[in-house]
Every structure is written in C-alpha cells, then in structure tokens.
C-alpha positions in Angstrom: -44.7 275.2 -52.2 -44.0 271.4 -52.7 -41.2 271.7 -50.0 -43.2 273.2 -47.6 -45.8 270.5 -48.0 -43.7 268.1 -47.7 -42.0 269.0 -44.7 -45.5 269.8 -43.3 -46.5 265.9 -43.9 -42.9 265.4 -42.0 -43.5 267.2 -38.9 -46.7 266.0 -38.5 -45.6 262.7 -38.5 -42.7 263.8 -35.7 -45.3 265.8 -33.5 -47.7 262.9 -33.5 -45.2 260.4 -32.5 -43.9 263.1 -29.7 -47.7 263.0 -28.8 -47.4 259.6 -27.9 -44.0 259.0 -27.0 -43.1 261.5 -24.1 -46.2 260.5 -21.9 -44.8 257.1 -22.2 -41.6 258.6 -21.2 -42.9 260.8 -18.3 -44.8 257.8 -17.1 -41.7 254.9 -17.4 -39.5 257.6 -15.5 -41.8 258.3 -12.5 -42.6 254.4 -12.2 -38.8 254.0 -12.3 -38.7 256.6 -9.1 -41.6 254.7 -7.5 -39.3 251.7 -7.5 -36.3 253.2 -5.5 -34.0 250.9 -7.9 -33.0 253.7 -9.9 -29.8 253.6 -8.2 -28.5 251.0 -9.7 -29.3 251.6 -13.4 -26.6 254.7 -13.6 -26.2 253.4 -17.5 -30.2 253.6 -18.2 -29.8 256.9 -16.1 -27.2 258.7 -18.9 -28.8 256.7 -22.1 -32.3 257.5 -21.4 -31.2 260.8 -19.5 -33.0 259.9 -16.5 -30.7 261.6 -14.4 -32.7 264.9 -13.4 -32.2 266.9 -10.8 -33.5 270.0 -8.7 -32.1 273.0 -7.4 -33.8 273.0 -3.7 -32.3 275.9 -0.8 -30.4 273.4 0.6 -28.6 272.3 -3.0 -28.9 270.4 -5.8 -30.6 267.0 -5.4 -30.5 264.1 -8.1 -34.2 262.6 -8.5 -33.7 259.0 -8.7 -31.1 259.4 -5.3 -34.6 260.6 -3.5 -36.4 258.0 -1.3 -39.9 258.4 -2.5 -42.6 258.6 -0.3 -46.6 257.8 -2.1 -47.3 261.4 -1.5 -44.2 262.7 -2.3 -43.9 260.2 -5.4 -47.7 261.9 -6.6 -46.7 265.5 -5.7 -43.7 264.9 -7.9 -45.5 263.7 -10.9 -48.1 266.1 -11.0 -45.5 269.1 -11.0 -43.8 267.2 -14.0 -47.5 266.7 -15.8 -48.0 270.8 -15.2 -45.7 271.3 -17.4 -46.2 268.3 -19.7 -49.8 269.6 -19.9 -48.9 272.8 -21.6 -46.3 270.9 -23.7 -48.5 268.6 -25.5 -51.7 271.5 -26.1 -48.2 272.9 -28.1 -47.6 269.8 -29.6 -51.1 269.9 -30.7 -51.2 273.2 -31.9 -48.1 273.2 -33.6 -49.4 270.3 -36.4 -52.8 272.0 -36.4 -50.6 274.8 -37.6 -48.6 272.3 -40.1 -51.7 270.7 -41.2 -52.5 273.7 -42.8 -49.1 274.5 -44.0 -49.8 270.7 -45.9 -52.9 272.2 -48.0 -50.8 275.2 -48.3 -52.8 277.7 -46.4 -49.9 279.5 -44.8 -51.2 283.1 -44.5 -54.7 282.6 -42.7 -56.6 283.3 -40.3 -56.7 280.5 -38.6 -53.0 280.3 -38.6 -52.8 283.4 -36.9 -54.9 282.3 -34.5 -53.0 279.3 -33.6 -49.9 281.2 -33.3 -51.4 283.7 -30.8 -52.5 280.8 -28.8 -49.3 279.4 -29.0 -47.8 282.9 -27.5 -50.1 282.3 -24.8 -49.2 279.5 -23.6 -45.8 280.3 -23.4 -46.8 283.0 -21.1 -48.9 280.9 -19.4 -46.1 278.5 -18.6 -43.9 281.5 -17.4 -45.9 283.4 -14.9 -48.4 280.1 -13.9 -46.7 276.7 -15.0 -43.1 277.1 -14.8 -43.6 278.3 -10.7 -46.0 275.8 -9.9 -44.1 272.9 -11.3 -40.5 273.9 -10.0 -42.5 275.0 -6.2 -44.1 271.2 -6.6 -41.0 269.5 -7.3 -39.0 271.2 -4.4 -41.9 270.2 -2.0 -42.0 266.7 -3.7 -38.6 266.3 -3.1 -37.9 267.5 0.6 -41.5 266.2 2.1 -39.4 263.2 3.5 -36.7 265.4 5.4 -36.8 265.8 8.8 -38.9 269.2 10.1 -37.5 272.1 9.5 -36.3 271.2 6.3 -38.7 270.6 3.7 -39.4 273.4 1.7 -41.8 275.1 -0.6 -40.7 278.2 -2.2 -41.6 279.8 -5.3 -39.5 281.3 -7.7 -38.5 283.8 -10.5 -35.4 283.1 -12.7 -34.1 283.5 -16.1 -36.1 280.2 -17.8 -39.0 282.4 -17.5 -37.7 285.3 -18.9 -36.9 283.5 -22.1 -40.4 281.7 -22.1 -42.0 285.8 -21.6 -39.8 286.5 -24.7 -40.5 283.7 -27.0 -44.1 284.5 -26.0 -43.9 288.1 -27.0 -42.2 287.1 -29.8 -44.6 284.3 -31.5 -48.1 287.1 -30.2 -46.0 289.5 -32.5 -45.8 286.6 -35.2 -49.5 286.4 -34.8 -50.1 289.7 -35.2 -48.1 289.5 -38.9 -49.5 286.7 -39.4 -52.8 288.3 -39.4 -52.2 291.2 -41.4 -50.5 289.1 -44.1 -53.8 287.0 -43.9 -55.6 290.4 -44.2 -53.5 291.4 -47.3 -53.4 288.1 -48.8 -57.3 287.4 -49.0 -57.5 291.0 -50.8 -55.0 289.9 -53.5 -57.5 287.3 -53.9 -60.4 289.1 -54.0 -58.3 291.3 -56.9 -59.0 290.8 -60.4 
C-alpha cells in the first residue's frame, strides 16, 4: 500500500505542475502567433514543438505560417482553450482521484464517482469539444483568405472514436469501481 501512496504523492505533484504549466504554454504559443515572428524561430518551433498544424479542405496549413488577423488570432485561441478547458477539469479530477489513492482509499465511492465523471468528459470532448475546437480552428485559420475560401466545416473522424472508447471504457471502470466500493464497505462492516 506504501507504493501506491507514494506514487499517489508523485502524481500529484506532476498534475499540479501540468495545472500550471500548459496554460502558460497555451498562452506563450498563441502570443508567439499574435507576433507573426514565428517564422523565424524554426529551432524554438521543433524544441518547444510549436510547429502545429491543421487539416483545412484546401490542405494542411502550418499555424505559425498563418498571418493572423485579431479576430482570427481570438477565434484561434478560443478553439485551443475548448479543448484545454476539458483537459485541465481532467487534470483536476485525476489528483482528486490520487489524493485519495494517498490516504489509501482506493475502492470508494467517491472514487467511483470521479471516474464516471472522468468517462464523461471524454465523451463530452468527442461528440461537443473535439468538433467545436477543430470547426474553430479551420474558421480561425482561413478567415483571412480571400471569399470563397474560408471555411467552417465540422467533422467526424477516428480521434473521436478513440475518445467514445476510452470513455466507455473508464464509465465501465466506474461502474467496478463502485461495486468493489459496495463489496468492500461490507467486508468492513463484517466481523
């Protein structure tokens, strides 16, 4: 039980520090775009992977190669904080669930909970999220071409397949993780 504790503690420690750090991130790279000198930083671009890109209908267009307009520049961002959005409420319940893993509380309730509500949001970020943000991005980056094409489209694709999945998957988990909660607290209540 020590290990698990202890790698709790860990995680915790990681998951608060991705709390922090990939807002910072998200907010360095679209400040970087706002500058149109991304260009010329093609060795920040591959260290600090700033080299994104989007499929759009008329190809695949590199982000930082994009001529950023204000509203296209705020459209952009807020399709990439859709997604962030749903990330970090993960982030958050993932060491909720690992706080309790630390006081070694692993078959609860609670637990059970949180991992439903993680299935859920994976959901949510297939059928709502995943659309949205990829339909933004496309508008975000074509609002500056000429009429006739920019483009808003949504689609349907295999990342959201595997986001339905891992969904299903972690409800199922939930659903275990309840009855084992179930079964556990009898085994307490068991002289």
């Amino acid at each position: 039980m020590n290990k698990i504790q202890t790698a709790s503690r860990y995680l915790i420690l990681i998951l608060n520090f991705m709390l922090v750090i990939v807002p910072v991130f998200l907010l360095i790279q679209w400040f970087l775009y706002s500058q149109n000198n991304m260009r010329g930083l093609d060795s920040v671009n591959c260290i600090l992977s700033f080299a994104r890109g989007i499929n759009t209908p008329e190809g695949y267009v590199l982000l930082q190669s994009v001529n950023w307009s204000p509203t296209s520049l705020l459209i952009g961002f807020l399709a990439d904080a859709i997604g962030l959005i749903l990330f970090m409420i993960s982030l958050i319940l993932l060491r909720k669930i690992f706080r309790t893993y630390s006081k070694s509380e692993i078959f609860s309730q609670h637990n059970a909970a949180l991992y439903k509500k993680l299935g859920w949001l994976f959901l949510i970020d297939a059928f709502l999220a995943h659309p949205l943000s990829e339909s933004l991005m496309i508008l975000a980056t074509t609002l500056n071409n000429q009429s006739g094409h920019r483009y808003l489209s949504l689609s349907f694709g295999t990342p959201n397949l595997e986001q339905i999945f891992y969904g299903t998957i972690v409800i199922i988990i939930s659903w275990i993780m309840q009855e084992a909660s179930k079964i556990n607290d009898d085994q307490k209540l068991t002289i």
